[in-house]
C-alpha positions as CSV (number, residue, x, y, z in Angstrom):
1,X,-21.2,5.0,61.8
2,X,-17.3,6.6,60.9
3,X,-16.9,2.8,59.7
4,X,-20.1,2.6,57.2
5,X,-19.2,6.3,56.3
6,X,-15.6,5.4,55.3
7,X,-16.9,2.4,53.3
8,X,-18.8,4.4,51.5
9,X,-16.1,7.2,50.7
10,X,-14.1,4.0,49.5
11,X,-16.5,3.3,47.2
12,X,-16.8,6.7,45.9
13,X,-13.4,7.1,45.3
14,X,-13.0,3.5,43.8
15,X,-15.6,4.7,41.2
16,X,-13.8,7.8,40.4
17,X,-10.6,5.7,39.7
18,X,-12.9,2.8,37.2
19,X,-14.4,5.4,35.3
20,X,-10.9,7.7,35.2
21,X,-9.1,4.2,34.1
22,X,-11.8,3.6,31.5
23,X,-13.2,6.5,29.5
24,X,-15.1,3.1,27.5
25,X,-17.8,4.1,29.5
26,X,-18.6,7.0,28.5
27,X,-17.3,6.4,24.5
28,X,-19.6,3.6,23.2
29,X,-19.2,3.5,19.0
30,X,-15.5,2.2,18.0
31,X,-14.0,0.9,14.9
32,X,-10.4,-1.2,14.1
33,X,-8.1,-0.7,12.2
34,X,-5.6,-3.4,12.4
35,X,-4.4,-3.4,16.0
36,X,-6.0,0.0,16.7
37,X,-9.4,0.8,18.2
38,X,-10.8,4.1,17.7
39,X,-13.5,4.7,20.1
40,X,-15.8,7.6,20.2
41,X,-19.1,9.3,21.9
42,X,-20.8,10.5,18.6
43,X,-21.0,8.6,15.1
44,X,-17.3,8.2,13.8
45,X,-16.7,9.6,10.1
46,X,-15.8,7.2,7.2
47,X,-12.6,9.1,6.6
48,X,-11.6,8.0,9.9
49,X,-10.3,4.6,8.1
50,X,-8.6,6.5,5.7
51,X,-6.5,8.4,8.9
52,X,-6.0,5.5,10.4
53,X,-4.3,3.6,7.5
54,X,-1.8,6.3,7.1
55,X,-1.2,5.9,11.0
56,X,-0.4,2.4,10.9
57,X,1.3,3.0,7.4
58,X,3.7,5.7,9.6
59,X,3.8,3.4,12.7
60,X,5.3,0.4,10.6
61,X,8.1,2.4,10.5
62,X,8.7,2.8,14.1
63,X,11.2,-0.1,15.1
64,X,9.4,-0.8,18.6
65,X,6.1,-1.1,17.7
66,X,3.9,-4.3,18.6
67,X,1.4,-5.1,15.7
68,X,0.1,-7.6,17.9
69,X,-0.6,-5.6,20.7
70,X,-3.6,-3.7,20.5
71,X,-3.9,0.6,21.1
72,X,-7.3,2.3,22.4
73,X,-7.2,5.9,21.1
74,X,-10.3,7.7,22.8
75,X,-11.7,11.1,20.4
76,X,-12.9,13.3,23.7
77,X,-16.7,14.8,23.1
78,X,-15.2,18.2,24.5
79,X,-12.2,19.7,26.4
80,X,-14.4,19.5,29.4
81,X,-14.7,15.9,29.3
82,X,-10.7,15.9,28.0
83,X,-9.9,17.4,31.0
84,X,-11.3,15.5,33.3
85,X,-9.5,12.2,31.9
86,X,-6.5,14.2,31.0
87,X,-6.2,15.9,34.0
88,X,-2.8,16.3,34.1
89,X,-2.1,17.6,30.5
90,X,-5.5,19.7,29.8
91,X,-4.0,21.6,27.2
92,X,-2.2,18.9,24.8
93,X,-3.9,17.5,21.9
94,X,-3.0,14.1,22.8
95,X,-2.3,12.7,26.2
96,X,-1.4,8.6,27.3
97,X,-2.3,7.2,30.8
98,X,0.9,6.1,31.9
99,X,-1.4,3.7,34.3
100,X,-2.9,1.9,31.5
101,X,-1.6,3.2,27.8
102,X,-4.9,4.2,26.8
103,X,-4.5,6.9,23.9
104,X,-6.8,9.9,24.7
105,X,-6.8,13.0,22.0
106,X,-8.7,16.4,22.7
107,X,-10.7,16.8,20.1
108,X,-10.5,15.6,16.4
109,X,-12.5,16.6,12.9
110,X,-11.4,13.0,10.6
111,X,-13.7,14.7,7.5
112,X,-10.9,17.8,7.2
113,X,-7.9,15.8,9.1
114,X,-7.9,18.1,11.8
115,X,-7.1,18.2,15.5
116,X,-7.2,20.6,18.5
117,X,-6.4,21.4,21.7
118,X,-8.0,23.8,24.2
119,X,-6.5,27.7,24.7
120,X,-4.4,27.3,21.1
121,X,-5.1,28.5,17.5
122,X,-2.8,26.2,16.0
123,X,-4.2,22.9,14.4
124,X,-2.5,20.1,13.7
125,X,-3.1,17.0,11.8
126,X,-5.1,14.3,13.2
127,X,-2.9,11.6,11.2
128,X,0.1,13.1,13.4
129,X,-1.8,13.5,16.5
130,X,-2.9,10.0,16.8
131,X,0.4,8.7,15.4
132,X,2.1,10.9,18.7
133,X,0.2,9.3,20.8
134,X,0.2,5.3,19.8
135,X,4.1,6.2,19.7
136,X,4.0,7.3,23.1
137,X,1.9,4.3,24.4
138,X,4.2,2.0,22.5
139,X,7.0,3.4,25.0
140,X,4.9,3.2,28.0
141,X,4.6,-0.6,27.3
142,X,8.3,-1.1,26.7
143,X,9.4,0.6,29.4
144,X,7.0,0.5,31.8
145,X,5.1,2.5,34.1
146,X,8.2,3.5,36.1
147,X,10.7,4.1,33.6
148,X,7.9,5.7,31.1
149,X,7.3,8.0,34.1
150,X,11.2,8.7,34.6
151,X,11.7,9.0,31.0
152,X,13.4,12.7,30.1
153,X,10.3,15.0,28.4
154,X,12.0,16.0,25.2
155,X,13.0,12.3,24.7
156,X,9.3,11.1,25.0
157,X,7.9,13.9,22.8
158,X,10.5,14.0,20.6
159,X,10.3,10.2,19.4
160,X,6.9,10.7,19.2
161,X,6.9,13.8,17.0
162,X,9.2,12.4,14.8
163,X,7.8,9.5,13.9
164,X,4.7,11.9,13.5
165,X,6.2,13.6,11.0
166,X,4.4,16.4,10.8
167,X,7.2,19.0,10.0
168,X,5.6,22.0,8.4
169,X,4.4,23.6,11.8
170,X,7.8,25.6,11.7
171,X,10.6,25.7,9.5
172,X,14.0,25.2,10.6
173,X,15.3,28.5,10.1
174,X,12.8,29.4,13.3
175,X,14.9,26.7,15.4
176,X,16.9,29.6,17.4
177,X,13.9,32.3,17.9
178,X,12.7,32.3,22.1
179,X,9.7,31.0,22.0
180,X,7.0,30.1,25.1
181,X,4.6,27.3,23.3
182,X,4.0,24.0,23.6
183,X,4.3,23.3,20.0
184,X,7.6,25.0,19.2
185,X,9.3,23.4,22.2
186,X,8.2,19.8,20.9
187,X,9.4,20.4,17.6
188,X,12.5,21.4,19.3
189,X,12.7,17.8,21.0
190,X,11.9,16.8,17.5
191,X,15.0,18.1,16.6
192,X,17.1,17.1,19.3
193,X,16.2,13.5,18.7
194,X,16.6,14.1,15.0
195,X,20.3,15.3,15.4
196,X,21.1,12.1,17.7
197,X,19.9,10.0,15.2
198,X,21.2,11.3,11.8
199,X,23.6,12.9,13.2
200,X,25.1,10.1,15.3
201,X,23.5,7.7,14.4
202,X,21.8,6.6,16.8
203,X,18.9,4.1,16.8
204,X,15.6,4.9,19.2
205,X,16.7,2.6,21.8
206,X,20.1,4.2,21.9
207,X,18.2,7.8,22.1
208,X,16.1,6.4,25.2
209,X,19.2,4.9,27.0
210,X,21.7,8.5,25.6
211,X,23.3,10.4,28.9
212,X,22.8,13.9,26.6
213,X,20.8,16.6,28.5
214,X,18.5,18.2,25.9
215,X,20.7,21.7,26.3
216,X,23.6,19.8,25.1
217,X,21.9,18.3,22.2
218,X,20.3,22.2,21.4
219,X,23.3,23.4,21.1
220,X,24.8,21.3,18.3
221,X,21.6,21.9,16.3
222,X,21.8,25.6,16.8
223,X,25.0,25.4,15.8
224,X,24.0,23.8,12.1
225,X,20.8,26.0,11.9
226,X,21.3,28.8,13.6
227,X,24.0,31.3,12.2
């Protein structure tokens, strides 16, 4: 009996980890673009075509991406259902499964070229949102699950968000103000990679493999910006 019962829990849990690995279950209707599949629970918009072109435009750009290798970017029904796959990062807009590189993005309105994330006024561009994300599956695949895992935050946003390029959230003159959010403290990544790179010119795989603490890469852009 505590045999069959364990089978069974095994089976259970084995369930829960197929359908947490692949949220292609529950989000049927998908379109490509290139080497990027957009998949989606309701009817996807034509502008979404449109979005993605300007992602791939923006991703040509990034020196480690693999146009052969292909990106699944899943547009969540609801936050519910986001945070069930995203368990880990409820709140984000965009979140990667460092098990498997899937793309999964909280909630996203391709007709106005919006995106959202749960418990935050602040919207952002879908163009940059799904552009954060392929960028941060691109890593996972280089590095690995390990080393993507290992990888110092404000590195792994900040490459991300820069190759996003969505810069008008905040102005750099709000660089040095004490702020709690998530979205301030990314574009403060942003900025940390930005400095390594312009100013020392640095390449992204000498940012990833850089000894700097994010502190001591703060405080040479506060000391540019903030005076």
């Amino acid at each position: 009996m505590l045999k069959a019962f364990s089978i069974v829990l095994l089976a259970i849990f084995g369930g829960m980890v197929v359908v947490f690995l692949n949220p292609d279950f529950f989000l049927k209707n998908k379109i490509n673009y290139e080497n990027i599949v957009l998949h989606s629970g309701g009817k996807i918009s034509l502008k979404a075509e449109d979005v993605l072109r300007d992602v791939y435009s923006r991703l040509k750009s990034f020196k480690l991406f693999d146009s052969n290798q292909k990106y699944d970017v899943y547009i969540m029904k609801s936050f519910g259902q986001y945070g069930f796959f995203a368990r880990f990062s409820k709140e984000s807009y965009v979140w990667v499964n460092p098990l498997n590189g899937k793309i999964l993005v909280a909630r996203a309105d391709f007709e106005n070229n919006k995106a959202y994330r749960k418990g935050c006024d602040v919207v952002r561009r879908v163009d940059a949102v799904l552009t954060k994300g392929i960028v941060l599956s691109v890593l996972r695949n280089k590095l690995g699950f390990l080393k993507y895992i290992a990888l110092k935050e404000w590195k792994k946003q900040g490459i991300a968000e820069r190759v996003a390029g969505e810069t008008e959230l905040f102005l750099t003159s709000e660089l040095c103000e004490k702020r709690q959010d998530m979205n301030f403290l990314h574009y403060q990544y942003m900025m940390a990679v930005d400095t390594l790179m312009k100013g020392e010119n640095m390449d992204v795989k000498d940012v990833l493999n850089a000894k700097d603490s994010f502190e001591g890469v703060k405080r040479k852009f506060e000391r540019r910006y903030c005076r």
